[in-house]
C-alpha positions, -999 to +999 in steps of 0.1 A: +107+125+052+089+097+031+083+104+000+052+084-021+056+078-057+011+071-065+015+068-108-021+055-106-040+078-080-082+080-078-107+095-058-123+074-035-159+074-028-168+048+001-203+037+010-212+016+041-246-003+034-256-032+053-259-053+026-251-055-009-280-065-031-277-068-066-304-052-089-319-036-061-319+002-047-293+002-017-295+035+005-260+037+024-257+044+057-226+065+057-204+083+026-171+092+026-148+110-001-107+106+006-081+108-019-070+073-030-038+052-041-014+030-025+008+056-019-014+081-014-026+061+017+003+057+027+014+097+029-020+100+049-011+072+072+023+091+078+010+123+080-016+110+108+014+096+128+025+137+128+056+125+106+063+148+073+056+135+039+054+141-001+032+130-023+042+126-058+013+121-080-002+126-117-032+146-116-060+162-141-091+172-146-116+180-116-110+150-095-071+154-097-078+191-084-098+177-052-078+150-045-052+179-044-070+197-019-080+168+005-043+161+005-037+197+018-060+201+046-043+166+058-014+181+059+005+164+031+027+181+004+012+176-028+040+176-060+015+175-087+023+161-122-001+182-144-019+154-172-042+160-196-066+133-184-092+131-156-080+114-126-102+084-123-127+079-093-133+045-075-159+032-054-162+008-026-194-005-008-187-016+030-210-045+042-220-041+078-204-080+080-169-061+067-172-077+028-159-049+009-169-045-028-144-025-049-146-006-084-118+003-096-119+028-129-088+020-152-077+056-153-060+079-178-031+072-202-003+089-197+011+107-226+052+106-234+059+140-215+036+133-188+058+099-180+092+119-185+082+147-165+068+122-137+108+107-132+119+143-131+093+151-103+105+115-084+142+129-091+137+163-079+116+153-046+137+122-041+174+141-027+155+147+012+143+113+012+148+089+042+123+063+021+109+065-012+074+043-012+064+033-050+027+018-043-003+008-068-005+002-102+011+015-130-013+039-154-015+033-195+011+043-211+039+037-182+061+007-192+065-023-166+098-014-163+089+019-148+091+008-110+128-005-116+135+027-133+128+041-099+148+022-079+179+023-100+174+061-097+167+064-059+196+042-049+220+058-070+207+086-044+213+076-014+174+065-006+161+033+005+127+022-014+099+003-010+076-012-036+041-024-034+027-035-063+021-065-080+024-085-115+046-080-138+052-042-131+068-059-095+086-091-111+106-060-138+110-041-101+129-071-083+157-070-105+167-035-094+166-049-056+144-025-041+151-022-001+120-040+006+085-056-012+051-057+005+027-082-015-004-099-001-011-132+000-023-131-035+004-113-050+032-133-034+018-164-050+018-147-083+051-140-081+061-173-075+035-190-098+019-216-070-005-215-042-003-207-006-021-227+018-005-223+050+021-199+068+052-219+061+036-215+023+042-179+027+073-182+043+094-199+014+071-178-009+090-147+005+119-163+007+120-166-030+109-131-037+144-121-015+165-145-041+144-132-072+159-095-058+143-081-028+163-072-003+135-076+026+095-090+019+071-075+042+043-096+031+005-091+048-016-125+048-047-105+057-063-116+090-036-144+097-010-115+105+020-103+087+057-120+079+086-097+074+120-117+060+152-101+055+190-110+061+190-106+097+160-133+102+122-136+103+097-131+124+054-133+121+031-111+136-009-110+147-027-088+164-060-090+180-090-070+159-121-063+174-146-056+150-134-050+108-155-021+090-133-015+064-101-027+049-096-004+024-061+012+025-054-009+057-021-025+037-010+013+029-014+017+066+008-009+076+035+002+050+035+036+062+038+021+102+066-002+089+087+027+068+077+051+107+094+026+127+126+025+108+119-002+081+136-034+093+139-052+123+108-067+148+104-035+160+093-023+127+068-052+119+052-046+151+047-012+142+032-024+105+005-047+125-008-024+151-013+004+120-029-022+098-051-035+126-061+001+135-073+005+106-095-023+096-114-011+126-122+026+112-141+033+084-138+039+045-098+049+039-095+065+075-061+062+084-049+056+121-036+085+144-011+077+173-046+074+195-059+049+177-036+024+178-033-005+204+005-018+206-006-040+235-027-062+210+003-069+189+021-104+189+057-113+173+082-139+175+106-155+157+092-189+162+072-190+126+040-216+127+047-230+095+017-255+097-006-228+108-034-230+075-042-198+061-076-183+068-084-172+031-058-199+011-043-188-023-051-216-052 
């Protein structure tokens, strides 16, 4: 079972127009409502590949009790932390060139029993856990600390964890050595504090993340491919996308194919490429069944192209 630890979820209301005008009246082609969040996505990517999962997640208000809902008719086991504020809803517009424009709603502050009975809910869901998966930001009210908080807790359990987030809320995480980090591009140079221009960049960015506590970096350099680094070597993979409608939740895809596969190794990166590349090429948050992916278009070695410049640079 993988359990998903969303502090931060939203609804998600995605648009596809076929192009973004501003001041103007834009009529979309296509609307779609899913329940959003990091690790949200990721149950949903999971619970697509047929594997079980929990969600852990604060909700309130009349968008926490849909998001609730969608999460049940996908199959996903919701464990709810009641709150008195309305989840908060996001929107994305999807250009027909694969530009995505995102709003993001800063959502509700978490009051000092909604944050303590959140780690009890983590705690209690945590014991049948093969990987816990932290993911998003962290809501008002929840210290930066809270992430390590989690990880201290889920070792002492007996669960491996993985973290996606970024800023400080990941720098406080390191320090508890979570199993394994998955920043972007952008969030890997933050952590480091300097840019990324090329692959071999990346490489000694993650490198540093592993000395600053991680115990693996699955980092995701967008359409360049992926780089996992962990104490049994490194390895970069690409895969072959045919057309990109929408990125949104594609990262929370990969996570979830990485955690399927086992959560180390090649093997496992492979599997984190052909989920995330699946699902650049569906739309809004769709997340990839066993049908759509396309292992064949996946590509990993060992033999890193450190010179390689990177599509969409850091500075």
């Amino acid at each position: 079972m993988i359990l998903t630890v969303t502090p931060n979820p939203s609804l998600d209301r995605t648009y596809e127009v076929q192009a973004l005008k501003r001041g103007e009246v834009i009529r979309a082609d296509t609307e779609r409502m899913d329940p959003g969040g990091k690790g949200v996505n990721v149950s949903r990517a999971v619970a697509a590949a047929g594997r079980r999962t929990v969600a852990v997640l604060p909700l309130g208000g009349a968008p926490g009790a849909l998001i609730a809902d969608l999460l049940d008719a996908q199959g996903i086991e919701v464990a709810p932390v009641p709150i008195a504020g309305a989840t908060r809803s996001n929107i994305a517009l999807a250009e027909s060139d694969g530009v995505l424009t995102k709003i993001n709603a800063p959502g509700p502050e978490l009051s000092a029993a909604e944050q303590a009975l959140l780690l009890v809910t983590v705690r209690e869901h945590s014991r049948d856990a093969d990987w816990i998966a932290c993911c998003g930001s962290l809501p008002r009210g929840l210290a930066p600390s809270w992430y390590a908080d989690v990880v201290t807790e889920a070792h002492a359990g007996g669960a491996r964890i993985a973290m996606d987030t970024s800023g400080r809320a990941l720098l406080e995480a390191l320090r508890a050595r979570p199993d394994v980090v998955k920043p972007n591009a952008q969030e890997l140079a933050e952590a480091v504090g300097r840019p990324l221009a090329t692959v071999g960049d990346a490489l000694k960015a993650a490198e540093e993340v592993r000395g600053m506590g991680a115990r693996a970096v699955l980092a995701s350099l967008g359409a360049d491919g992926q780089l996992l680094v962990e104490d049994t070597g490194a390895w970069f993979a690409t895969a072959d996308v045919d057309t990109v409608r929408s990125n949104v939740g594609a990262g929370d895809s990969s996570l979830a194919g990485f955690l399927i596969a086992g959560g180390t190794g090649p093997e496992a990166l492979a599997s984190a490429v052909a989920h995330g590349a699946a699902a650049v090429q569906l739309p809004g948050s769709v997340m990839p069944t066993p049908t759509d992916l396309d292992p064949a278009a996946v590509t990993v070695t060992a033999e890193i192209p450190l010179d390689r410049e990177l599509t969409e640079p850091v500075s």
